[in-house]
C-alpha positions in Angstrom: -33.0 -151.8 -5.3 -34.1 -151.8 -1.4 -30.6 -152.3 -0.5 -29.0 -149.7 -2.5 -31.5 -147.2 -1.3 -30.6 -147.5 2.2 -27.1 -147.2 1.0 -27.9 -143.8 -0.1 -29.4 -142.6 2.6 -26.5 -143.9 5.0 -24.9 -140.1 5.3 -28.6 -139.1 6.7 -25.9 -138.3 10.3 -22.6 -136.9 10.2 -20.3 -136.0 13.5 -18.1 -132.9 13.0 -14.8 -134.8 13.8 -15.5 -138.0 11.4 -17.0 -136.4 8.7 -18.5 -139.4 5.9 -19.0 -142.2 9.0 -21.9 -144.5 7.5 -25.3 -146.3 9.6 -28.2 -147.7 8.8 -31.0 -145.6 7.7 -33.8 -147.5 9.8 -31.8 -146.7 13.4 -30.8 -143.2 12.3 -34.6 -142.3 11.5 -35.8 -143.8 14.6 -33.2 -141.3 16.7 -34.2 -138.6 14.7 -37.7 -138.5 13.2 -40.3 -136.7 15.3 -44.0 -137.9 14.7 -45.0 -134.8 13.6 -44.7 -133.5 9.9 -44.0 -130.1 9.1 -43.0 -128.2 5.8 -41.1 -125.6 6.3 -42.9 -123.6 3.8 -40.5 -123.2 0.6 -43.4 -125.7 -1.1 -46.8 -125.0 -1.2 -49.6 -126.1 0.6 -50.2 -129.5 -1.1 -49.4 -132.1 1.3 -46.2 -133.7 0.4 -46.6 -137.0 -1.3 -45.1 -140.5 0.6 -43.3 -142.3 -0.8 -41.8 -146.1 0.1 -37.6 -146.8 -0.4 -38.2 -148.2 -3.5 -40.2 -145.2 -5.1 -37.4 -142.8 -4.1 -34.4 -145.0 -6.0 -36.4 -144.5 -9.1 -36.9 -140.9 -8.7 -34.3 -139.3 -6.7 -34.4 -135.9 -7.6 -37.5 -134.2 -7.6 -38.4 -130.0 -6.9 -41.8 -131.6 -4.9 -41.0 -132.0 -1.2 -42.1 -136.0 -0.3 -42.4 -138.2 2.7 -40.3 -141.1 3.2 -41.4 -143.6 4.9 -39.5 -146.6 6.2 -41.0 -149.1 8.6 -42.3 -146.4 11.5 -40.3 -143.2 10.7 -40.6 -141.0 8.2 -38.6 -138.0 6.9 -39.0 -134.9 4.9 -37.0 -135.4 1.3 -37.0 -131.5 0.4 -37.5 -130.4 -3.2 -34.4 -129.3 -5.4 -34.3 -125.9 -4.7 -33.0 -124.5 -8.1 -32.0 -121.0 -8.6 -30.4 -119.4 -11.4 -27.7 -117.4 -9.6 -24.8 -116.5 -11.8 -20.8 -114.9 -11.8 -18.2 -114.4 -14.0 -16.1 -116.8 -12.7 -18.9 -120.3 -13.1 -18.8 -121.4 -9.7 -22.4 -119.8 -9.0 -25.7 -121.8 -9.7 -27.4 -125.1 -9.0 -25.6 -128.4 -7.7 -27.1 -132.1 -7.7 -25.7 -134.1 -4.3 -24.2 -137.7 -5.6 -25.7 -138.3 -1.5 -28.3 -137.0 0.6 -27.4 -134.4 3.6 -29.8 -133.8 6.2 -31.1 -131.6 8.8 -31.8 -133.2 12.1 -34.6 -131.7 14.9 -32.2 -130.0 17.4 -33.5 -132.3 20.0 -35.8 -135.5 20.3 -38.2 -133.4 21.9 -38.9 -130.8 18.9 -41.7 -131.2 17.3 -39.9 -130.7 13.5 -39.0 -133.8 11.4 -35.6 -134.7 9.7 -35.3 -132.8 6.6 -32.7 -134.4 3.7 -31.8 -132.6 0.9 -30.3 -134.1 -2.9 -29.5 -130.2 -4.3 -28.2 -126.8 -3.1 -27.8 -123.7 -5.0 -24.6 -121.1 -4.5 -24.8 -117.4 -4.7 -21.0 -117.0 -5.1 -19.4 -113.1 -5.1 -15.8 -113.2 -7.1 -14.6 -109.7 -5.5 -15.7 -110.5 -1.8 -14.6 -114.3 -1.9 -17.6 -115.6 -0.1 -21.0 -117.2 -1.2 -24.9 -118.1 0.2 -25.5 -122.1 0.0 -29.2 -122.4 -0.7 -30.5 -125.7 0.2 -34.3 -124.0 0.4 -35.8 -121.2 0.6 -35.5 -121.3 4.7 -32.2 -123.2 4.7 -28.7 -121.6 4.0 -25.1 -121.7 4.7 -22.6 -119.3 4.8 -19.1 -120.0 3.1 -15.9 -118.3 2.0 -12.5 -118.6 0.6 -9.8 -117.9 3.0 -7.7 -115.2 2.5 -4.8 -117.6 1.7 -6.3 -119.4 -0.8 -7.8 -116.3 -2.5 -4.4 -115.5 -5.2 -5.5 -119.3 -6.1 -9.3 -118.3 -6.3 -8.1 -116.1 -9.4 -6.5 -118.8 -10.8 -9.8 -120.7 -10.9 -8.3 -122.9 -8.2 -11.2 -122.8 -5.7 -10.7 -124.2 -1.7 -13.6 -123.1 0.4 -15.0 -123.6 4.2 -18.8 -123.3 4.9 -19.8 -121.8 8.5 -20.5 -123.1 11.7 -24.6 -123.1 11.6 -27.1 -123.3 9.2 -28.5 -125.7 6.6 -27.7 -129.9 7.0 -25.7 -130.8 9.6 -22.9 -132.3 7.4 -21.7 -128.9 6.0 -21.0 -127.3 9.1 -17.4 -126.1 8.9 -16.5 -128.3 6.0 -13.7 -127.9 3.6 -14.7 -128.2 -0.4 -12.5 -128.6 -3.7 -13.7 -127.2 -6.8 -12.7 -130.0 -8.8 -13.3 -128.8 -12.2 -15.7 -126.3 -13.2 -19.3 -127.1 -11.6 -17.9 -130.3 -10.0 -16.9 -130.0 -5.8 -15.8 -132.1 -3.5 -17.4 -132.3 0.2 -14.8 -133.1 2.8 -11.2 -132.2 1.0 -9.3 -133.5 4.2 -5.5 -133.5 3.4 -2.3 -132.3 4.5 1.1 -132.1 3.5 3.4 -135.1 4.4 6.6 -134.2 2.8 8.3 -132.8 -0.6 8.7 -135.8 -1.7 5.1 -137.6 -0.7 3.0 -134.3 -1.5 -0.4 -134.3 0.0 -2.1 -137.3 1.2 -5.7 -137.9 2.6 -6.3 -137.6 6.4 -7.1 -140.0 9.0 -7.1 -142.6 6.4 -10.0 -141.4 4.6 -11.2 -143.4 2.0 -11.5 -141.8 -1.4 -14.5 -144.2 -2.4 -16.7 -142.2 0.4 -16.5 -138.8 -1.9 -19.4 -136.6 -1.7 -19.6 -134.6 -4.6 -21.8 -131.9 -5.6 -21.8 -131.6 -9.6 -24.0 -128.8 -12.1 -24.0 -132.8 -14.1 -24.7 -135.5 -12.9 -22.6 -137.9 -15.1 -19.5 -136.4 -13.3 -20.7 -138.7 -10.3 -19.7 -142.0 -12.0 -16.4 -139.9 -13.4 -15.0 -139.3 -10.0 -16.5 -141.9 -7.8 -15.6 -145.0 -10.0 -12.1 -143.8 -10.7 -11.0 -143.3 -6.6 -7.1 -143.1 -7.6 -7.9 -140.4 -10.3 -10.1 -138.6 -7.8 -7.2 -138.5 -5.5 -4.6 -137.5 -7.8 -7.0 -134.5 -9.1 -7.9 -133.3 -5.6 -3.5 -133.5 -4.4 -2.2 -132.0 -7.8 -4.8 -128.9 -6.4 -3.3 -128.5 -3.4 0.0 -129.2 -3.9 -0.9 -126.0 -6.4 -2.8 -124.2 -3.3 0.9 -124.5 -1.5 2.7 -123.3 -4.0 0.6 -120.1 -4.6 0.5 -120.0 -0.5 4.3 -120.5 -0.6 4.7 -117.7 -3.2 2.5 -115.1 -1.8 4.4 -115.8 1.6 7.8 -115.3 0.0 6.4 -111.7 -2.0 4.9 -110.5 1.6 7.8 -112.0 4.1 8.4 -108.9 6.4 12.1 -107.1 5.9 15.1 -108.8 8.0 14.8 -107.8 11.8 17.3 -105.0 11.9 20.8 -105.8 13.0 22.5 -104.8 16.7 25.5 -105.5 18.0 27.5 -105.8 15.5 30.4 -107.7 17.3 32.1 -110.0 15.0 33.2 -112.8 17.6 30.3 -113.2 19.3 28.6 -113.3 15.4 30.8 -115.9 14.7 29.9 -118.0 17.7 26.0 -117.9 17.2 27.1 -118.9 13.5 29.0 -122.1 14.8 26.3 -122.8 17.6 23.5 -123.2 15.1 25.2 -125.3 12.7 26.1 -127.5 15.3 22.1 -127.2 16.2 21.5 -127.7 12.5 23.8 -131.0 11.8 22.2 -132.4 15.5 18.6 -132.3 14.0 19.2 -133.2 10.1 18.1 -129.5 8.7 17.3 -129.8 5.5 18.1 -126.2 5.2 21.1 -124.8 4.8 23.1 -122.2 7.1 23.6 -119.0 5.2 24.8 -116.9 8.0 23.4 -115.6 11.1 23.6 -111.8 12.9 22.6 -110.5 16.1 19.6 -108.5 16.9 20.0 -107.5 20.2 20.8 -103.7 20.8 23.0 -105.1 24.4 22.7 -107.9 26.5 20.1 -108.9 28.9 21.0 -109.5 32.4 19.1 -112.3 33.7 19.4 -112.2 38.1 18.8 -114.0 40.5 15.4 -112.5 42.5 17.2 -112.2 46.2 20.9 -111.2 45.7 20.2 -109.4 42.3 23.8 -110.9 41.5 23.8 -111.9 38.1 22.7 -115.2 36.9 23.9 -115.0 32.7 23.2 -112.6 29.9 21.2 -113.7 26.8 21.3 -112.0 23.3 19.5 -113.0 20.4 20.9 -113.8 17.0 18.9 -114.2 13.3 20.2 -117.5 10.8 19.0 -116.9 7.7 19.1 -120.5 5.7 18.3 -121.8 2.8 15.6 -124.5 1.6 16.5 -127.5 -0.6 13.8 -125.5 -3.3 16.0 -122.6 -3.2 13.9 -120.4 -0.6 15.4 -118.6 2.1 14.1 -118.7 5.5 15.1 -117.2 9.1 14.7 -118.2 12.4 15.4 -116.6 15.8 18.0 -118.1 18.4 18.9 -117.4 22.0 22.7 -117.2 23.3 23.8 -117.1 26.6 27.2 -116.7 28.7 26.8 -117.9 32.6 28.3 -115.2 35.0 31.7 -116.3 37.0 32.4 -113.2 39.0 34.1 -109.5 39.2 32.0 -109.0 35.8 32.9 -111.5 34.0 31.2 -114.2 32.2 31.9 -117.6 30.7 31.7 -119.3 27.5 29.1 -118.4 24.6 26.6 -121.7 24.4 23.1 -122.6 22.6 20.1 -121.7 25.1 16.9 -122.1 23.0 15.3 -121.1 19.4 12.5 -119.5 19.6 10.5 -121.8 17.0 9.1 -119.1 14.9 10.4 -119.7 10.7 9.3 -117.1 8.8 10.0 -116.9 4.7 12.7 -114.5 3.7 12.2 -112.4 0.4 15.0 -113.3 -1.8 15.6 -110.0 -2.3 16.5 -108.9 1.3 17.8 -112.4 2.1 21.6 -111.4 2.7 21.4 -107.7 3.7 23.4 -108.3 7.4 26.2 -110.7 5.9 
């Protein structure tokens, strides 16, 4: 029992660019655990009971604030703060912790003492996207759903981001999943490897580490002894996320830049150029056609003699994805000057390495 209680209170420190890493609960309340006690006056006036390892594993959650006490140091183990906030969409109310989080003195020289809390409770506003984390009646952390993620939000597919300050240390600027309703996930690090892959986990994060908030605390044993499950829960989610993202992209994707010269040789050769481009780098896209933007050419010079250097337009591909979405993508031409006004052959300079989404609709308006 000793040994799983220290293995509980192993998250008691978490850095901001490894969040999860484990230590050992004696060293980390030696770094952090001032000598002095203080409530921070969400309980009342009793003095807080202490308590030994051992008591705490078999009564971990508790609305009493209590001392813990191992060898030397000793740390505040807050009291549930449980409040009955509601909304229409469920994700309001109060959450158990499957771990402990914990808010560390800002230096060894203040006289406050490490606080850890096993509950919060969310405040969470449906038609502003945003929510109050309640961890007591003193701590609090700000979060919201990012405007991306908010068409998904009204799906009941939740991703949110806490803020910067406030509240335990290990929720500053984390990312959470709503897993199912009244279940989230702390930490939902993942990106995007391919279309084939989907999402994996980041920096080799290992599912078995989850730190889950749940309204029930039998969901813990659901999603921590089924690690593969977890992860297939939390990518199916954001492989939904993208899609929405993708969608609402595609519905909002800005009209075609406006065609310019409308010459049909020097069209042709921006056409040719990029394909060539395209087959060079393995697109997965598709050529559709390109256009050019440019109104005239720009003369670039040379600073001294002002003689002309080359002139560059700029031409528009528009392409298509294997999924059947168009994109477009901007690219820079050039002709080198020989003399008496005249200049040389039409060759790739650069892209400009901005791909935006295309609305279907508008997709082949300058072909």
């Amino acid at each position: 029992m000793y040994k799983k209680t220290f293995t509980i209170f192993a998250v008691i420190v978490v850095s901001a660019t490894s969040f999860g890493q484990l230590g050992n609960l004696k060293n980390q309340l030696k770094e952090k655990s001032s000598t002095v006690l203080k409530t921070d006056g969400s309980s009342t006036s009793k003095k807080p009971k202490i308590i030994t390892p051992e008591e705490y594993a078999k009564e971990v959650y508790s609305f009493e604030d209590r001392i813990l006490k191992v060898d030397n140091n000793q740390a505040i183990i807050k009291g549930l703060y449980k409040k009955d906030f509601e909304d229409r969409v469920g994700l309001s109310g109060f959450y158990y912790l499957n771990t402990v989080f914990s808010k560390t003195p800002s230096s060894h020289f203040s006289s406050d003492t490490t606080k850890m809390y096993s509950g919060f409770s969310i405040n969470y506003s449906p038609d502003t996207y945003d929510m109050q984390v309640h961890f007591s009646s003193e701590d609090s952390n700000y979060a919201v759903i990012l405007k991306e993620y908010q068409k998904s939000a009204d799906k009941g597919n939740m991703n949110f981001q806490f803020g910067i300050q406030g509240g335990p240390q290990e929720i500053f600027n984390a990312k959470c999943l709503v897993l199912e309703p009244g279940v989230i996930l702390f930490g939902a690090y993942v990106y995007h490897k391919n279309d084939e892959v989907g999402h994996q986990w980041m920096n080799d994060y290992e599912p078995e580490a989850f730190y889950i908030a749940a309204k029930d605390t039998s969901k813990f044993k659901e999603y921590q002894a089924n690690p593969e499950y977890t992860s297939q829960v939390v990518f199916e989610k954001f492989d939904r996320l993208r899609e929405t993202k993708l969608g609402q992209d595609i519905a909002e994707a800005k009209p075609l830049p406006k065609e310019g010269m409308t010459n049909s040789k020097l069209k042709a050769e921006a056409l040719s150029l990029i394909k060539k481009t395209a087959d060079a780098y393995q697109w997965k896209e598709e050529v559709e056609y390109a256009y050019i933007v440019s109104t005239d050419w720009e003369i670039k010079r040379y600073p001294i003699t002002g003689i002309p250097m080359k002139r560059i337009v700029k031409a528009i591909v528009v392409m298509k994805t294997p999924k059947g979405n168009y994109k477009r993508e901007g690219f820079y031409i050039a002709q080198d000057y020989l003399e008496n006004n005249t200049y040389g052959n039409t060759y790739m300079l650069y892209n400009d390495q901005r791909i935006y989404y295309v609305n279907p609709n508008d997709a082949f308006t300058y072909k």
